[in-house]
N, C-alpha and C positions, 0 to 999 in steps of 0.2 A: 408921627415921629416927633423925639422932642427935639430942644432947638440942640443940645448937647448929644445926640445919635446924631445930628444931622452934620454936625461938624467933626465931628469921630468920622463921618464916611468921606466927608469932603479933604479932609488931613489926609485919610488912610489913599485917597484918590488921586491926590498930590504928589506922593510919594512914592506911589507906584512908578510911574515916569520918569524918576528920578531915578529911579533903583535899576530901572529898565537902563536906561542912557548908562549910568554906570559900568553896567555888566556888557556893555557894547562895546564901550570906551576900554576895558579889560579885554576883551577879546579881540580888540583892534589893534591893542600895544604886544600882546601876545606874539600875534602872526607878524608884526615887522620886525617884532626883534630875532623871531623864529626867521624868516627871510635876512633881515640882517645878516645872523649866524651863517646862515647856509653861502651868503653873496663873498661873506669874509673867507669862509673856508675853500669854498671856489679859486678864487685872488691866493690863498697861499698856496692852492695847488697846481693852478694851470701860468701864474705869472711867468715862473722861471721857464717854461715853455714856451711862450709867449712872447718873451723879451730874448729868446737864443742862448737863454745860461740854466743848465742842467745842476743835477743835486753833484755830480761826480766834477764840473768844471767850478764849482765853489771850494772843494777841496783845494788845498795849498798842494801843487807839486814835491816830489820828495828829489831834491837833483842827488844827480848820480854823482859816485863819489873816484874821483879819479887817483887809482891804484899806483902807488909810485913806490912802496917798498912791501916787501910778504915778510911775515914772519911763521915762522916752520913750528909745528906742533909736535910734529914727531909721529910713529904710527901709534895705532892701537890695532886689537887684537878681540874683535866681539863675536861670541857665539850666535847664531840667527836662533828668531825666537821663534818655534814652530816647528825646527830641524834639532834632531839630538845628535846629532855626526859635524854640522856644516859653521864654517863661522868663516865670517871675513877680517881680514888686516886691511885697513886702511889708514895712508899717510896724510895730514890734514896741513894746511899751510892756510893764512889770513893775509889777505892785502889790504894796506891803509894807504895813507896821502901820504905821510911823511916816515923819519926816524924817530922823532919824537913819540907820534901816536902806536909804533912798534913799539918800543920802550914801555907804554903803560901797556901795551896788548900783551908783551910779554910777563909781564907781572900776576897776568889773569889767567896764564898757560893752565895750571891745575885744574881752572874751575872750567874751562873752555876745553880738555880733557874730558871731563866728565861730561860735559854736554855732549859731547860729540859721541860719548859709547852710550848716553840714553838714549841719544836718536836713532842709533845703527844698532842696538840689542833690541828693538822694538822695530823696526824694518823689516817687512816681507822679503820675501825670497826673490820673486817677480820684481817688486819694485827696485830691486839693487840689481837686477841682468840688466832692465833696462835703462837707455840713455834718457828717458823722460823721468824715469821712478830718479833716479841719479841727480838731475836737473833738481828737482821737484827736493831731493835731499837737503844739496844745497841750500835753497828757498830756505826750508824750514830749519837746517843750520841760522843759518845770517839773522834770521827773521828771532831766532830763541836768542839768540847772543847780543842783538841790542836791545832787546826786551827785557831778560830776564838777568842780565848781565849789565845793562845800559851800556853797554861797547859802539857807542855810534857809529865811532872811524871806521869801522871794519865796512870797505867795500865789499869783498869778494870774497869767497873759501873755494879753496883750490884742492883738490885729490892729487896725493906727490904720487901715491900708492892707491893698487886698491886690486883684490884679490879676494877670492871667494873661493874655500876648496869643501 
């Protein structure tokens, strides 16, 4: 061999172990940062377990709003949806904290009207006999009316009325 093949094999010799070491060094940074990943996502999921604070005790509390004046809606008059004969009246009233926040609740009477006959023209028959479907009314009153309304003060909704023939 000449002297120039001899040092072509002895470079190409060299470099192999390099190349080798490299691809080690790669597949060693791989797997830590694969374990990394996996150690980190462990730590966000079992920490709050761990330390006594759950995903529901990180929420902010919603305090209860203590009802010191009502203001009366009046009734309404909705056919039930599913029945061609049957339909309920019911009389609706809102408690706030104060007179003040009756004041603004009264100005929203129309539009808190109409919430109240989209809820109860789309109520089951069952759900309005009973005192949980009833409950459960409510909820979804209160819960559309600060929502879709932004009515915060509105603690409670009260049935003045309510009748089903």
């Amino acid at each position: 061999m000449s002297d120039a093949a001899l040092a072509t094999v002895a470079a190409a010799a060299q470099a192999a172990p390099a190349k080798a070491g490299k691809g080690r060094l790669i597949v060693v940074l791989a797997v830590v940062v694969v374990l990394l990943g996996g150690l980190g996502a462990g730590a966000w999921l079992f920490a709050p377990k761990l330390f006594g604070k759950t995903a529901e005790a990180a929420k902010p509390e919603k305090k209860e709003i203590v009802v010191k004046a009502t203001v009366p809606l009046g009734a309404v008059v909705v056919n039930l949806s599913g029945e061609a004969r049957r339909y309920v009246r019911v009389g609706v009233s809102v408690g706030v904290p104060d007179a003040h926040d009756a004041k603004h609740v009264d100005e929203h009477k129309s539009q808190l009207l109409d919430l109240v006959i989209s809820v109860f023209s789309t109520a089951a028959v069952d759900t309005l006999m009973s005192e949980e479907g009833r409950t459960e009314i409510k909820e979804t009153l209160l819960g559309r009316m600060r929502e879709e309304l932004h009515l915060e003060k509105i603690g409670r909704v009260y049935f003045t009325e309510f009748v089903i023939q």
